[in-house]
C-alpha positions as CSV (number, residue, x, y, z in Angstrom):
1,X,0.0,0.0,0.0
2,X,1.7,3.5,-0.9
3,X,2.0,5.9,1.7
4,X,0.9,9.5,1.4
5,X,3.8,12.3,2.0
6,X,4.2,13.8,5.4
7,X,3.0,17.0,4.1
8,X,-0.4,15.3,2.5
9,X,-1.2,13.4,5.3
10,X,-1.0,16.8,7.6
11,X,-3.4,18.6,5.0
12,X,-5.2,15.4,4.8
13,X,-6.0,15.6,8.4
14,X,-6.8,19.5,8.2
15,X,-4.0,21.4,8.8
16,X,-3.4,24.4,6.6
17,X,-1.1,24.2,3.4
18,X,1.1,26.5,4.3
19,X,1.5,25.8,7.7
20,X,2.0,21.7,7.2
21,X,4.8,23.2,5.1
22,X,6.5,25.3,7.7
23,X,6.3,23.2,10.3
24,X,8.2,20.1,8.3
25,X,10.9,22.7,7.5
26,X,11.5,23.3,11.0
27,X,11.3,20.3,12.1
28,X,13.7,19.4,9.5
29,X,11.2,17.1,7.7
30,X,12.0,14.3,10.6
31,X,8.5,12.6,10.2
32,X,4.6,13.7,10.9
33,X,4.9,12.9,14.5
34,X,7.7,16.0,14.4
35,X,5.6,17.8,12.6
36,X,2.3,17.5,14.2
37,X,4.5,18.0,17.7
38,X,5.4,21.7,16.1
39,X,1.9,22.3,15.1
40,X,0.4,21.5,18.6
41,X,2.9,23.7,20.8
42,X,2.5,26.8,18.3
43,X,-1.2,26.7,17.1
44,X,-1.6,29.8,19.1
45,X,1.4,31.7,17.7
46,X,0.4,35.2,16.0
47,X,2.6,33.9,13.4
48,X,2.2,30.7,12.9
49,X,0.6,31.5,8.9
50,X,3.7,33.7,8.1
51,X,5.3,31.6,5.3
52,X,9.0,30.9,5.9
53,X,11.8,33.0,4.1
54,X,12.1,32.8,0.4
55,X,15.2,31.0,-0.7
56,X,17.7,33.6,-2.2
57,X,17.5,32.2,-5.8
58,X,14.4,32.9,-5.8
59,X,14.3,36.4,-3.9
60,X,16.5,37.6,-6.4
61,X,15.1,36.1,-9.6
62,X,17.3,33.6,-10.2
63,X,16.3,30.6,-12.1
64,X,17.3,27.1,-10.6
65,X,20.0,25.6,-12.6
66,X,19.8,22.3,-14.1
67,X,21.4,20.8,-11.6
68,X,19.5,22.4,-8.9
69,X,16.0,20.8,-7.6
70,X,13.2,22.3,-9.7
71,X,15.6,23.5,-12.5
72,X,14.8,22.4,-16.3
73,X,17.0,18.9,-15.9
74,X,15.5,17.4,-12.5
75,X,12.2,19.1,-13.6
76,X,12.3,16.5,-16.3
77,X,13.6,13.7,-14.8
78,X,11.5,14.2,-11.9
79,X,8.3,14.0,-15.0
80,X,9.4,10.6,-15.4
81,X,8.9,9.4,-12.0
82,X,4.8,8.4,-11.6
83,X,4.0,9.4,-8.3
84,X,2.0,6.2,-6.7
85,X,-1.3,6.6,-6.8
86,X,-3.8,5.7,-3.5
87,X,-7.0,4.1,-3.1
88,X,-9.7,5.4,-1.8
89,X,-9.8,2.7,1.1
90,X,-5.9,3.2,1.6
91,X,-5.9,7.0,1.7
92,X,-9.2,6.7,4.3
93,X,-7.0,4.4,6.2
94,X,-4.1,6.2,6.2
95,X,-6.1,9.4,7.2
96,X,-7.9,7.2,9.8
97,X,-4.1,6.2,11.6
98,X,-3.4,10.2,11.3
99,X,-6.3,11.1,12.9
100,X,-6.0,8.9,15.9
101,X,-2.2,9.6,15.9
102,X,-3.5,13.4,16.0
103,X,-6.2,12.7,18.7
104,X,-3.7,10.9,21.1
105,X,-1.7,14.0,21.1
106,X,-4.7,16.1,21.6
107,X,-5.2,14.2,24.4
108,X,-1.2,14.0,25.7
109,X,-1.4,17.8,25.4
110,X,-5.1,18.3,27.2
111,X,-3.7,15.9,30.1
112,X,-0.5,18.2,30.3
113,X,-2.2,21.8,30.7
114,X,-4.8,20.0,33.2
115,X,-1.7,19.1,35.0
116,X,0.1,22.5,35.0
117,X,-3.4,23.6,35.7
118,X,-3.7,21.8,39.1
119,X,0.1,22.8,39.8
120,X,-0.8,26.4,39.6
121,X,-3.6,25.7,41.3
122,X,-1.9,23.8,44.1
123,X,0.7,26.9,44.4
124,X,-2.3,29.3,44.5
125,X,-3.4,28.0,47.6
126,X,-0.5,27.1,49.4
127,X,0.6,30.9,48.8
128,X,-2.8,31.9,50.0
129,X,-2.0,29.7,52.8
130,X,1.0,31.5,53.7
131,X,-0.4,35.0,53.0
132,X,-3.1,34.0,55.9
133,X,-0.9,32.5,58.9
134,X,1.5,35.8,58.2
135,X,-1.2,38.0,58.3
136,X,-2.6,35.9,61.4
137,X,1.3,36.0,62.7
138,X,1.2,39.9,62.4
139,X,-2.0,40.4,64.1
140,X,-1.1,38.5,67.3
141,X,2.1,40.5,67.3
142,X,0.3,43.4,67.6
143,X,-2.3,42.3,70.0
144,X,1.0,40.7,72.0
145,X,2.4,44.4,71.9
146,X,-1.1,46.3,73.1
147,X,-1.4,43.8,75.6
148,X,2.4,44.8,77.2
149,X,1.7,48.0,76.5
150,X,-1.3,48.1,78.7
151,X,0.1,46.0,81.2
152,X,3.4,48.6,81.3
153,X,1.0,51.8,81.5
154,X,-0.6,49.8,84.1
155,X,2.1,49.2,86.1
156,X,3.9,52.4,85.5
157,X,0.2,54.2,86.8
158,X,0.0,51.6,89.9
159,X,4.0,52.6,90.7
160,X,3.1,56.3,90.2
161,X,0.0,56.1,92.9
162,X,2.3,54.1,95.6
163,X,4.9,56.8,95.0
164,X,1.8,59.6,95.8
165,X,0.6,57.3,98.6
166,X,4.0,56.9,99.7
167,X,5.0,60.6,100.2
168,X,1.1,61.2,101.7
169,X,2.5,59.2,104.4
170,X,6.0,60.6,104.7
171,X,4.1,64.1,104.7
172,X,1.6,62.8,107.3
173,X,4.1,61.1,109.9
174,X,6.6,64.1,109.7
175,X,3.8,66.1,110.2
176,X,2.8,63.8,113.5
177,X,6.7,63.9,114.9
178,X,6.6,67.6,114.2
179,X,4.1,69.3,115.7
180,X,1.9,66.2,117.1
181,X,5.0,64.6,119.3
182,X,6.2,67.3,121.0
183,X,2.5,68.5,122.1
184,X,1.2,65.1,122.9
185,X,3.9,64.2,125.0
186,X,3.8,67.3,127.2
187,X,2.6,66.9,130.5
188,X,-0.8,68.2,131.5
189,X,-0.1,71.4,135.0
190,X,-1.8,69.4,137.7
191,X,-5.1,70.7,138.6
192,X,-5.5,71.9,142.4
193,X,-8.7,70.8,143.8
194,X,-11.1,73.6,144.6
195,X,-13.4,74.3,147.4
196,X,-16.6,71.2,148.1
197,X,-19.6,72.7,147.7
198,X,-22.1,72.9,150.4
199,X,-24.8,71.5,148.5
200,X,-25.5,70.7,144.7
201,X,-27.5,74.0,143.7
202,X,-24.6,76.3,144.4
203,X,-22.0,74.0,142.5
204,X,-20.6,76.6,139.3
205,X,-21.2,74.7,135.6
206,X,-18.3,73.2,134.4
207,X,-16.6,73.8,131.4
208,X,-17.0,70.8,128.3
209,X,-12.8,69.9,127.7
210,X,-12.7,69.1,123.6
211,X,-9.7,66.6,122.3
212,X,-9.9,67.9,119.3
213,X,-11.5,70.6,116.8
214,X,-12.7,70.6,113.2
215,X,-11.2,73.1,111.2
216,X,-12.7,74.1,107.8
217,X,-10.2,75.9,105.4
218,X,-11.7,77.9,102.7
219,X,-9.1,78.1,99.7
220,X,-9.1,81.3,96.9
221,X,-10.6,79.5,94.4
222,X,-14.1,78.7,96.5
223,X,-12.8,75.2,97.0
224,X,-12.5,74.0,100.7
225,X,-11.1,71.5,103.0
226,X,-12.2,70.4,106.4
227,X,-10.0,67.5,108.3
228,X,-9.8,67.3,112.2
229,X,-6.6,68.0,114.5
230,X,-6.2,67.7,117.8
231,X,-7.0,70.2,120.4
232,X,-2.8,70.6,121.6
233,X,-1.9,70.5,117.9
234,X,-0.1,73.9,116.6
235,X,-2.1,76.3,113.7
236,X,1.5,75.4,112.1
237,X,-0.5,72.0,111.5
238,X,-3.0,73.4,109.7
239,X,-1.0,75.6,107.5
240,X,1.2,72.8,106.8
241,X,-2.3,70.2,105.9
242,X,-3.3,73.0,103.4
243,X,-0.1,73.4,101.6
244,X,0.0,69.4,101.3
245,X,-3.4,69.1,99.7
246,X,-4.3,72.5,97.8
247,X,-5.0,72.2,94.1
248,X,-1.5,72.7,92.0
249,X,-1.3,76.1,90.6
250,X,0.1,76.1,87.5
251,X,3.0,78.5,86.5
252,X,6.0,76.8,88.9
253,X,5.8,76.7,92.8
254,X,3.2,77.7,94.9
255,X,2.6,80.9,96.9
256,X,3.1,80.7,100.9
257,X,-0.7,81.1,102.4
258,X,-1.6,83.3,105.1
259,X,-4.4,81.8,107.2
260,X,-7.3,84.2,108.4
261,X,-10.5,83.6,110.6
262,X,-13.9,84.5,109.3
263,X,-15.3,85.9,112.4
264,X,-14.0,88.1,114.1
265,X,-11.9,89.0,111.3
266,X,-8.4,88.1,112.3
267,X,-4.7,87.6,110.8
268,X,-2.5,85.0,112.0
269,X,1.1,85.6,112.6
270,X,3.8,83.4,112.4
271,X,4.2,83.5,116.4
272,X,0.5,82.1,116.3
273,X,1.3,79.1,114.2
274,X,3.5,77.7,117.0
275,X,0.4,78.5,119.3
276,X,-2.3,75.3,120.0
277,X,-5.9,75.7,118.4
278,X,-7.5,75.6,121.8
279,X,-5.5,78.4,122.8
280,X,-6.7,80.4,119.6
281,X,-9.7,79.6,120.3
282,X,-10.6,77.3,117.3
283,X,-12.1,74.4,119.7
284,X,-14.4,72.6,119.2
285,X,-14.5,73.6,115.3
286,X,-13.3,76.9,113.4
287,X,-13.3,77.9,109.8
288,X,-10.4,79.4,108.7
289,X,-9.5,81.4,104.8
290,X,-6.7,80.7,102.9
291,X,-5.1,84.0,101.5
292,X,-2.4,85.0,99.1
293,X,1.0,85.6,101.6
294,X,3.0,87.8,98.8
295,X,6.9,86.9,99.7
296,X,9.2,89.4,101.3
């Protein structure tokens, strides 16, 4: 049974003249299977219908010699070979085997790109993967660093109101040793006993001793403060109480305060401050104003 030429067979089984012709040139006219390789991989090609180069005979008008292919000799002698002739069952059969050899590598090629196509899928996803865990990784840094940094403003507010409680303290017991020590530990003058009354209705009304005295302090600003000293405790006390816990004035340190009493209308001195409230007369309670002292 003849055989049909590699580049009949390919335009037997559909494939364009002139590119069946190109792609047996490239391929070095190694066979159909080469050929039908070449066709596959660059059907999509923009330029897979450019027809190849010219040969240069024929770009510049040259005629083929006789001893050239196609020139008057092996024209002739090429007339004198009879091409074989093919059935109609042989060329069917032959176009049959080209089909199914074309259809198997429709099929090698389809099971290729679904390959690739599952690789690139495959890669997608595990990319995806790794875009989520590192953008899972970065948010519990962050909410890893707002935690510490609430737990270190935390701390650092705790530390900062032991510190204030701390110096309330120091303030209050060098306050006590101060002025509290040295009055409390005086000695009370001994009390001479006075006459026995005769009887009940002629004995005099005795006077109510107070242990200690509420003070009130009224500050500039219309704020006040009332705490409660000790009868034998020193106005020096009191000044010092309002200086501790008067509101911060801001512009640097604060003014010294000059204590007055609301009625009768009366100055202290800084001889009174080392005098006790009873003997100013601020027992059982007193309310005192805080005024500007302007420094010498």
């Amino acid at each position: 049974m003849a055989e049909l030429t590699a580049l009949e067979s390919l335009i037997e089984m559909g494939f364009p003249r002139g590119r069946a012709e190109k792609a047996l040139a490239l391929t070095g006219n190694q066979g159909i299977e080469a050929a039908m390789d070449w066709l596959m991989e660059h059907e999509d090609d923009p330029d897979v219908d450019e027809p190849l180069p010219t040969p240069l005979g024929h770009v510049l008008g040259r005629e083929p010699t006789s001893s050239e292919p196609g020139g008057p000799e092996g024209t002739s002698s090429n007339a004198g070979e009879a091409k074989p002739v093919l059935s109609e069952e042989e060329r069917q059969e032959q176009t049959k085997r080209m089909l199914e050899l074309v259809a198997q590598k429709q099929r090698e090629r389809e099971e290729r790109e679904e390959r690739e196509a599952l690789e690139r899928e495959r890669q997608r996803r595990k990319q995806g993967q790794e875009l989520s865990a590192a953008r899972q990784r970065l948010q519990e840094d962050e909410m890893r660093r707002a935690a510490e940094e609430r737990r270190r403003e935390k701390a650092e507010e705790l530390a900062a109101r032991q510190r204030v409680r701390e110096k309330i303290e120091r303030d209050k017991a060098e306050r006590a040793k101060k002025y509290g020590g040295s009055m409390g530990s005086r000695p009370s003058p001994p009390t001479e006993p006075g006459p026995v009354p005769s009887s009940p209705s002629q004995e005099p009304p005795t006077k109510r001793e107070y242990d200690q005295c509420r003070i009130q302090v009224r500050l500039p600003d219309g704020t006040s403060l009332t705490q409660t000293f000790r009868a034998r405790e020193q106005l020096a006390a009191v000044r010092l109480y309002v200086e501790l816990h008067r509101g911060e004035e801001p512009g640097g340190d604060q003014d010294p305060v000059q204590l007055l009493s609301g009625f009768p209308r009366r100055a202290f001195s800084e001889a009174d401050m080392e005098r006790p409230l009873q003997e100013l007369g601020l027992v059982p309670s007193a309310v005192l104003i805080v005024a500007k002292k302007c420094p010498s």
